[in-house]
Each structure stands twice: as structure tokens, then as C-alpha cells.
N, C-alpha and C positions, 0 to 999 in steps of 0.2 A: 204671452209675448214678453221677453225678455226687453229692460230697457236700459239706457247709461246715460250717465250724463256728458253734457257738452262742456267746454271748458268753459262756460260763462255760468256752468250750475245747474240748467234746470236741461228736466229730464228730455233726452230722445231716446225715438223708439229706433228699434232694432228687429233684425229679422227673427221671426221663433225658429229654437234651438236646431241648429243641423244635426246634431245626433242624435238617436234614439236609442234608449236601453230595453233591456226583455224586462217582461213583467218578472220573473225569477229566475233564479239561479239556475244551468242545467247541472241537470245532477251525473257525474260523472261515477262511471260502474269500476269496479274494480278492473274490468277485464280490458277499459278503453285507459285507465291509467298507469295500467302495466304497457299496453301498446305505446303509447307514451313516452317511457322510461318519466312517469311522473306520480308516481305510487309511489303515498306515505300513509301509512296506517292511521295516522291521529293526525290528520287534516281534516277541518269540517270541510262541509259542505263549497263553502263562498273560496275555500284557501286553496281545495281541489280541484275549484276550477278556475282559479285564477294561476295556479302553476301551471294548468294545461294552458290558458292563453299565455303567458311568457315564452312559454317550449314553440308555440304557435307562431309567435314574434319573435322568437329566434330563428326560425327556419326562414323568415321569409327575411329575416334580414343576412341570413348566411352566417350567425353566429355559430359556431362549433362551442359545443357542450363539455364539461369536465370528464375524464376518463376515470374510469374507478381507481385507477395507480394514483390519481392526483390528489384523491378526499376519501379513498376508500368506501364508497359510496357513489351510486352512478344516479344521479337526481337530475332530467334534462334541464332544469330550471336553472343550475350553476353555469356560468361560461369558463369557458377553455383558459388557463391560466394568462396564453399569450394574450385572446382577444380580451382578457379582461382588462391587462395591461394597457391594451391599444384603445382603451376606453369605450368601450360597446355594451356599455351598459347603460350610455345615455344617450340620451335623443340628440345632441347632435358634440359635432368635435367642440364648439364652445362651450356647451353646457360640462362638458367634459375638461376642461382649462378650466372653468370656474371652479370644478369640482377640485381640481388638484391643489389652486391658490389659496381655496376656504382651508383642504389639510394640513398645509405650511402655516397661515396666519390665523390657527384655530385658537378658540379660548383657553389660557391656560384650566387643565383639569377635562377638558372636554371629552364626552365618552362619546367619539367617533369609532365604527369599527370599522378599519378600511376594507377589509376581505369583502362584507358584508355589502360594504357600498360598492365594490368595484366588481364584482362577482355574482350576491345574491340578486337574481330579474325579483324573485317575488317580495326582496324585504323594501318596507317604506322608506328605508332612507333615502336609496338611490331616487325612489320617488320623490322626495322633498326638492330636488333639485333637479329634478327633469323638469318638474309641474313651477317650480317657483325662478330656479336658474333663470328662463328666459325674461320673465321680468324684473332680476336685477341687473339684466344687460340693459333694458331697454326699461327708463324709470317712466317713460309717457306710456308705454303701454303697460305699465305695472300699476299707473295711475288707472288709465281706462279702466281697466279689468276691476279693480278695489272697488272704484266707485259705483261702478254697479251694485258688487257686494255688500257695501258696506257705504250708502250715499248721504248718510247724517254724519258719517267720522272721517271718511276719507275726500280728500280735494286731492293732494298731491303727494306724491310719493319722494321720501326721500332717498333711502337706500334703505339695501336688505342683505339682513345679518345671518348669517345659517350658522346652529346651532349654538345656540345662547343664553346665556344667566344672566341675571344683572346684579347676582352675588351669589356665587357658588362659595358655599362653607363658611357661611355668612352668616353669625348670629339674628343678623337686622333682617333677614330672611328666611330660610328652612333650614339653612343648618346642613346644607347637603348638595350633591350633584344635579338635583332637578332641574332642566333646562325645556328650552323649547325649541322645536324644529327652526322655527321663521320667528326672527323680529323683522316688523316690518314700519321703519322710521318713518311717518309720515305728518303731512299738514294738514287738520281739520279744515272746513269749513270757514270755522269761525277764527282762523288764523293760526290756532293755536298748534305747539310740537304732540306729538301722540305718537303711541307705536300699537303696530298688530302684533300679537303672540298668538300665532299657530299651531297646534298638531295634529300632525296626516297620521290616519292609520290607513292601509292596504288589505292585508289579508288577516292582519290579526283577527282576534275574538276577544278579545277586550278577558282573558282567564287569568292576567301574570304573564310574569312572576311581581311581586308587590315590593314595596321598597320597606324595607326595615322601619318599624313603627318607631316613629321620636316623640320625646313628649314637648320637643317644640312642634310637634303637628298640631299638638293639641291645644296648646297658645295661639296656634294662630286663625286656626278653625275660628274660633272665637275673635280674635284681636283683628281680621280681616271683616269682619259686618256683610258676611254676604249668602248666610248660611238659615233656613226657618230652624233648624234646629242644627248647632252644631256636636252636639251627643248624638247624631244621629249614626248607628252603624253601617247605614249604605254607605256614608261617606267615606270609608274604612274597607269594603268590600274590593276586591280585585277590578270590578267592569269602571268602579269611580275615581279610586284612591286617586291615581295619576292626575286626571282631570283636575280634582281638589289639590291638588299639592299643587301644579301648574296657575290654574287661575288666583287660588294664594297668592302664589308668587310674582304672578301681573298685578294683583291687588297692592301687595306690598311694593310693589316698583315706584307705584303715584306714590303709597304713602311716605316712603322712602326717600322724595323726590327727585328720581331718576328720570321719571316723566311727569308731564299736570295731565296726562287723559292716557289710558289705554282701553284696548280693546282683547278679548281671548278668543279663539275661535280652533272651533274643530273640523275638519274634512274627513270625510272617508266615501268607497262606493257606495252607492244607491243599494247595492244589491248586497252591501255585507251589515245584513240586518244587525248582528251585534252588536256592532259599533253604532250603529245608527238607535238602539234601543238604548244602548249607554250613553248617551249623549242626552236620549231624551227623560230619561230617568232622573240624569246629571243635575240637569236644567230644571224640573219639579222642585230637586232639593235649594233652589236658589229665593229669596227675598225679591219681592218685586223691585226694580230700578226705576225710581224718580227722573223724572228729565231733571227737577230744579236742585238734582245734587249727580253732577258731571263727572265726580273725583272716585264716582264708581263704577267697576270694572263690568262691563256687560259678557255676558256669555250669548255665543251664537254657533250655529254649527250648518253646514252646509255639505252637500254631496259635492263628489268629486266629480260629478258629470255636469253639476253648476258652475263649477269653476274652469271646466274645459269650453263649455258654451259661452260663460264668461270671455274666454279669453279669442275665442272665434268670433264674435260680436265687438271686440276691442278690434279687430284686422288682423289678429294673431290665427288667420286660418292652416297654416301648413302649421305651425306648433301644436293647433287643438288637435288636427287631423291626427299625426303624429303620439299626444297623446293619449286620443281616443284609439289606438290600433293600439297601443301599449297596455293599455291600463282597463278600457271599457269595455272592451267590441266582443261584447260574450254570445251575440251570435257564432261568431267564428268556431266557440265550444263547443253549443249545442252540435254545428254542422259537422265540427269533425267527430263527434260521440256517436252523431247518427249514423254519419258514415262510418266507423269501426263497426257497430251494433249492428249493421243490415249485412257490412260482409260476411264477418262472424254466422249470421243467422242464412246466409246465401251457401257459406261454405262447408257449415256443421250440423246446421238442424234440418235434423229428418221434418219432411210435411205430417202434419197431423193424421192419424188412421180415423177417416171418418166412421161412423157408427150407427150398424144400422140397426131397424126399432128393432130388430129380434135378439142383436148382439147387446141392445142397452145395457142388460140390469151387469155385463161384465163391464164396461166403463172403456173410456179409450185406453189405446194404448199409450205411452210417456213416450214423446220425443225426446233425444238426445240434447242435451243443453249444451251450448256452445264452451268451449275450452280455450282460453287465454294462455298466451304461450307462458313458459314459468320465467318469470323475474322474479326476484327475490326481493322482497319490497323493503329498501332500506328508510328509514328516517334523518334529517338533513338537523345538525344543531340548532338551527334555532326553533324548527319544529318540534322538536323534544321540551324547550321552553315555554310551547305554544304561544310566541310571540316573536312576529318578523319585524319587528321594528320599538317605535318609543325611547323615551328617555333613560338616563341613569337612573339607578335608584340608591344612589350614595355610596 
């Protein structure tokens, strides 16, 4: 049972979660993702069918798709130049005004990609402010929600900063573009100012591309104290590097003193195990955190299906609903995969020639296997990256 706290602190309960996720991933065939128009060759598994749920979520919202004249390239997952414009890539017209005011009042140097946010359904961006948007409209429900998450750091919220450094190209820091999705300024407990530094991954796979190695990485591996070993080359590897450059760089905030407490935390789906093995690998290579030393950065990381029931337990139910149709609801995959698979098999395969004992030792005969109409399976940029989302890399 999920729980939150009341504004006087101590905990209440709350209903257990309204939504519920599949045990795994469905696995999408080639012949249901040409049906589609969502076939891309070097999509895992979790990315293939989370493009089939956006195509899903476009239909039912009436979004019209890119036309190959427009990207060269017909991937249902992109919207239609107009609707993208008309902002239908976010859950609602506010979160879409917020989206546009964070592009005018961005941080100088800020690697926003606007195509990617106003266009790509499958890249994390647009997710960071579908999912967080609504609680920087509403800083009491962005309280409720936190405090669940996070009930020893967070009391009160103060505002939330999308995409963010607290020193881009900055000796005192990495020396680089690295930012974070979400600062999220808030009030401890104990009175004190803090901020969250978030990052959502969606469909990634945690592969790269990696940021250019500095040898202030390597200063700070070290000069941050948060590491059992900072020679370690996991920390170096493509599924971690970002994770360490990022919590560095919350590390370096306190020491810095931009803040006296932060907090790092990572989001992604339950069901994009990469992310979620990266995360837990992440956090092995970490030093156990003392309560009686505050001024260190704790790492946590949570499903994105926590943070939707999170926010449907705050009274945020028509955002969580809304979220979960968007981002979670991978039944809807399976159901449309089974149903392409049984038409296919209803319209093209021969029934088996049964076998009788005398015919045995010839074997059956082979039924016809079903034939997917031909699309020609293009790959979308940042698929070829094998990364829909994350930060700069300098």
C-alpha cells in the first residue's frame, strides 16, 4: 500500500496503486510492426513496443502522423508537422505553454532539441514535462507527490526548473554541458533549502552515445567522495558514465554552495529493464551514505509507474490516468500484436495436415506462414543513436 504524508508530517495511508503493469514486455514481431508503420530495425525489445504504444496513443487521440515527404522517413511515432505545432505531443494545452515559456527562458548553452520535443511521442524529453509539467503548475501537488517519494528530503516544494546546470562550462564543476532533466527546489523537513536533480529515461537502453572523456572526470570521480572505487571502469562504461557525470555534478552543487542538501534520482519504466539494471549497478558502485553527514548526495531511483501512482494518490487522478495511457498501458500492445497475429494466422495460414500413423515416418506437411504487407523499415535519428533522450554530452 502506497503511503503520503499529511501536511503536519506524519504519514497517511492511501489507496493501493490503480494501475497495474504486465509482468513483461510484449514482444512485438516484425510483421505487427510493419502493420504499424512502426518498424525499426535496431529497436530493442522495451523501445518496440513502447513506439507501438505512442502510434496507439496517437490514434486514439486523433493525432495524424509525419508523411514520408516531411522526414523522409514514415515512422508512426512522429506527429504531423501542423499537430506538432498545435502542441499534441503533450498531455494537455498547459503543459504545452509551459513547454514553450521553459524554450524562450532556457539556460544559456542548453541542449534542448525542439523537433525532438515537439514531434518525437517516443523521446524522453517530451516526457520530462508531461510527467513533471503538471507539478510545476501546481507546487501542493508537486509537494504531495515528492513526499511520498522522497519523505526524509522533501516537505515542500518550491519551484521546478527544466533542464538545468548549476554550471555549465564551469571549471568548479565538469567542465561541460551536463545537465539535468528536473531541478526540483524544495524545503526539507528540517527547514532547510534542497533541490531534486532528476533523470527520466523512456525508451532508451542506457548504449550512448557517451560524452567525451575529460580529465576533469577524473578529478572529480575522486574530489566528489561518493564513489568504493573511483578507477573503477564501470563508471566509464556507456549504461553509467551519464549517471556519474550527473550525480557529480548534484555532488558538486552542495560542495559548491549552490545548495546545503541535494538529492539525485533516476526514473524510467518498470518494464525497460536496461535502465532499471543501470541504475541498479549505478548504485553498487556508490559508498554507503551516513545520516550524521547530510552534505551527501544520496542516489535513489524509482519506476515511472511509481511516480504515476504517486501522483494519482496526491488527487492528481486525470494526469496519472492520462499519463498511464501515454507512457504505461502496455496492455494495449500486447492486445493490438494479438490481434494483427490471429488476423494474419485467420487470413494466411493454411490449417495443419494432420498425420496419420501410416503417413508418420513422412512428417507433416509445412503450413504457409503468414506474409506482412512490405514496408520498407526505415530507422528515425535518434534511433540510429540508440538514444531517445538524456543530456548533452559537451
Amino acid at each position: 500500500m502506497n503511503t503520503s504524508l499529511s501536511t503536519s508530517g506524519h504519514r497517511a495511508s492511501s489507496p493501493a496503486p490503480t494501475f497495474k503493469q504486465m509482468s513483461r514486455t510484449p514482444f512485438v514481431s516484425d510483421a505487427v510492426a510493419k502493420h504499424y508503420d512502426s518498424h525499426c530495425l535496431i529497436d530493442s525489445r522495451f523501445r518496440r513496443a513502447a513506439r507501438l504504444l505512442q502510434i496507439l496513443w496517437m490514434r486514439d487521440q486523433g493525432i495524424p502522423s509525419a508523411a514520408v515527404d516531411e522526414r523522409g522517413a514514415h515512422l508512426g511515432s512522429y506527429l504531423r508537422a501542423d499537430a506538432a505545432d498545435a502542441g499534441q505531443n503533450f498531455i494537455s494545452p498547459e503543459v504545452h505553454l509551459l513547454a514553450l515559456r521553459e524554450l524562450l527562458l532556457r539556460e544559456e548553452d542548453a541542449a534542448i532539441d525542439e523537433d525532438r520535443l515537439i514531434t518525437n511521442t517516443l523521446s524522453s524529453m517530451p516526457l520530462v514535462f508531461n510527467a513533471f509539467g503538471p507539478l510545476a503548475l501546481d507546487k501542493q501537488l508537486a509537494a504531495d507527490v515528492l513526499r511520498q517519494l522522497l519523505p526524509q528530503f522533501v516537505y515542500s516544494v518550491e519551484r521546478v526548473v527544466f533542464e538545468h546546470s548549476p554550471g555549465r562550462r564551469d571549471e568548479r564543476f565538469l567542465a561541460d554541458r551536463s545537465a539535468f532533466d528536473v531541478a526540483i527546489h524544495v524545503t526539507t523537513p528540517e527547514g532547510e533549502a534542497g533541490i531534486v536533480y532528476a533523470e527520466l529515461k523512456y525508451s532508451e537502453d542506457m548504449a550512448g552515445p557517451v560524452a567525451r572523456w575529460r580529465e576533469r572526470y577524473d578529478q572529480a570521480l575522486r574530489e566528489v567522495r561518493l564513489y568504493k572505487n573511483p578507477d573503477s571502469p564501470v563508471l566509464r562504461s556507456p549504461p553509467l558514465e551519464q549517471l556519474f557525470r550527473e550525480h557529480s555534478l548534484a555532488q558538486l552543487s552542495v560542495d559548491n554552495g549552490v545548495t546545503p542538501r541535494a538529492m539525485f534520482i533516476g526514473i524510467a519504466p518498470r518494464l525497460n529493464r536496461r535502465a532499471d539494471a543501470a541504475f541498479r549497478v549505478y548504485a553498487n558502485e556508490l559508498l554507503p551514505v551516513t545520516d550524521n553527514d547530510p552534505t551527501r548526495v544520496r542516489f535513489q531511483h524509482f519506476t515511472l509507474e511509481t511516480l504515476i501512482d504517486a501522483i494519482d494518490a496526491a488527487g492528481g487522478r486525470e494526469i496519472a490516468d492520462r499519463l498511464w495511457k501515454r507512457y504505461c498501458d502496455f496492455q494495449r500492445v500486447y492486445d493490438a500484436a494479438l490481434s494483427v497475429i490471429t488476423s494474419l494466422v485467420a487470413k494466411n495460414e493454411a490449417p495443419p495436415t494432420p498425420v496419420s500413423a501410416a503417413g508418420a515416418d513422412k512428417g507433416p506437411k509445412r503450413s504457409r506462414r503468414p506474409r506482412a504487407r512490405s514496408t520498407r523499415p526505415q530507422a528515425d535519428a535518434t534511433a540510429r543513436t540508440g538514444n531517445d533522450g538524456g543530456v548533452a554530452h559537451g
